[in-house]
C-alpha positions in Angstrom: 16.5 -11.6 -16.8 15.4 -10.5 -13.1 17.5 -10.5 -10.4 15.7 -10.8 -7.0 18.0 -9.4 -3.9 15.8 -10.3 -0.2 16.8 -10.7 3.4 17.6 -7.2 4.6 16.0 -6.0 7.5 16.9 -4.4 10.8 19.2 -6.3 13.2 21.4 -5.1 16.1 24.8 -4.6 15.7 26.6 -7.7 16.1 24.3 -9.8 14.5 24.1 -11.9 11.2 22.1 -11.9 8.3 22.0 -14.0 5.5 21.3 -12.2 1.9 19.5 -14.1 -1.3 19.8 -12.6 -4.8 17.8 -15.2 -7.5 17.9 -14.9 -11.1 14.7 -15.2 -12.8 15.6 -17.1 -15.8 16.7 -20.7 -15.5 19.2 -20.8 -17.9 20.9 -17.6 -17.2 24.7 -17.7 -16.3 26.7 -15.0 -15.8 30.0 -14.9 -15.5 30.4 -13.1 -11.9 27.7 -12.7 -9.8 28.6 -9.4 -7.2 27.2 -8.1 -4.0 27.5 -3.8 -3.9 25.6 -1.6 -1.0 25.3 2.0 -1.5 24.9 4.1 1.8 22.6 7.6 1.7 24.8 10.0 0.4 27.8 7.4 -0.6 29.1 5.9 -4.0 27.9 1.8 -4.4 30.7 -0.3 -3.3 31.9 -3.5 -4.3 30.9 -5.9 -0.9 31.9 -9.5 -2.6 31.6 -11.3 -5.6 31.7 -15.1 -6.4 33.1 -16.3 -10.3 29.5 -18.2 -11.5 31.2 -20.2 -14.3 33.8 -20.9 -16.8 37.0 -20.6 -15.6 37.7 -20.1 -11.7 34.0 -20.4 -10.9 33.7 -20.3 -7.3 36.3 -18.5 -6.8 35.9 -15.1 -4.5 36.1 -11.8 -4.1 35.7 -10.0 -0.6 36.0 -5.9 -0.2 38.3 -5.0 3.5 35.2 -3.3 4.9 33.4 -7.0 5.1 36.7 -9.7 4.8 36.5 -12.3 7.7 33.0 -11.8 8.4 31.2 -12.4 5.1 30.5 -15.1 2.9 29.6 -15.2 -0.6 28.2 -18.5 -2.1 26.2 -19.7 -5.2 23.7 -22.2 -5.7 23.9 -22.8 -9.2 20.8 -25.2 -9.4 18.7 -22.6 -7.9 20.1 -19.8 -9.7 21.1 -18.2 -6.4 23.5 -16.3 -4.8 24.0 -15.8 -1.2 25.6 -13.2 1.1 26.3 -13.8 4.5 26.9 -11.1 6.7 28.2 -11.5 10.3 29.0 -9.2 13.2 27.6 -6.4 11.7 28.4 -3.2 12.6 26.1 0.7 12.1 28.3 1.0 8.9 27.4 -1.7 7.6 23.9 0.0 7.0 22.9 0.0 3.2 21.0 -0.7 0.5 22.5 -4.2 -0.6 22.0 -4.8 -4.6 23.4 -8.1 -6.5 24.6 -7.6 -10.0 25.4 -10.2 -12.9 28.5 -9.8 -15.3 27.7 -11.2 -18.1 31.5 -11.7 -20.0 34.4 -12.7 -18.6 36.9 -9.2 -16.7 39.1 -7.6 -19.1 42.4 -7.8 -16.8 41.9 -6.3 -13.3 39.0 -7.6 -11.5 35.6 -6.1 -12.0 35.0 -4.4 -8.4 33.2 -1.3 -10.1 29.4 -1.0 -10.5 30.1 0.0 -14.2 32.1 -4.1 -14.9 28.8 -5.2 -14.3 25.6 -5.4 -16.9 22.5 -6.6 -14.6 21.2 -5.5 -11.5 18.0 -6.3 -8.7 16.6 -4.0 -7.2 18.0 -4.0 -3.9 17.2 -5.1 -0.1 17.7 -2.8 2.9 20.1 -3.8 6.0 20.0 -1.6 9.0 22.2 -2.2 11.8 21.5 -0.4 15.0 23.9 0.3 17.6 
């Protein structure tokens, strides 16, 4: 499977933009579908992450950096997960990648790029000042 991450681009700080990641495979269901950025010259960070299926799907996941002006949502029809990214700040700059875990988290939640097993290729946000 192929995960397809679009909608970056270059927006001025205090402005919105809304993130697609689609899976290429129809019948591929993870089990947490995550939103990381990486910054030049920073570690990739957890940004949200939304439960896919099984037990708690749905449910949420939203780092400090981005909590109370994100949303993370899933279509599950059209194998796609959103990110919604208001009131954007410089910081906020990134390359934005979405990742599938396939299994169910082993105790603490998986908010590391390692919990997760498939990744797209990334879209670039620039926020300018």
């Amino acid at each position: 499977v192929q995960l397809q991450a679009s909608g970056g681009g270059l927006v001025q700080a205090g402005g919105s933009l809304n993130l697609s990641c689609v899976a290429s495979e129809r019948t591929f269901s993870p089990y947490i579908m995550g939103w990381f950025r990486q910054a030049p010259g920073k570690e990739r960070e957890i940004v949200a992450s939304i439960t896919w299926s099984g037990w708690g799907a749905g449910s949420t996941y939203y780092a400090d950096s981005v909590k109370g002006r994100s949303t993370v949502s899933s279509d599950n029809a059209k194998n796609t997960v959103y990110l919604q990214l208001n009131s954007l700040k410089p910081e906020d700059t990134a390359i934005y990648h979405c990742a599938a875990r396939i299994s169910p988290p082993r105790g603490r939640s998986p908010i590391m790029p390692a919990d997760y097993h498939v990744w797209g290729q990334g879209t670039l946000v620039t926020v300018s000042s």
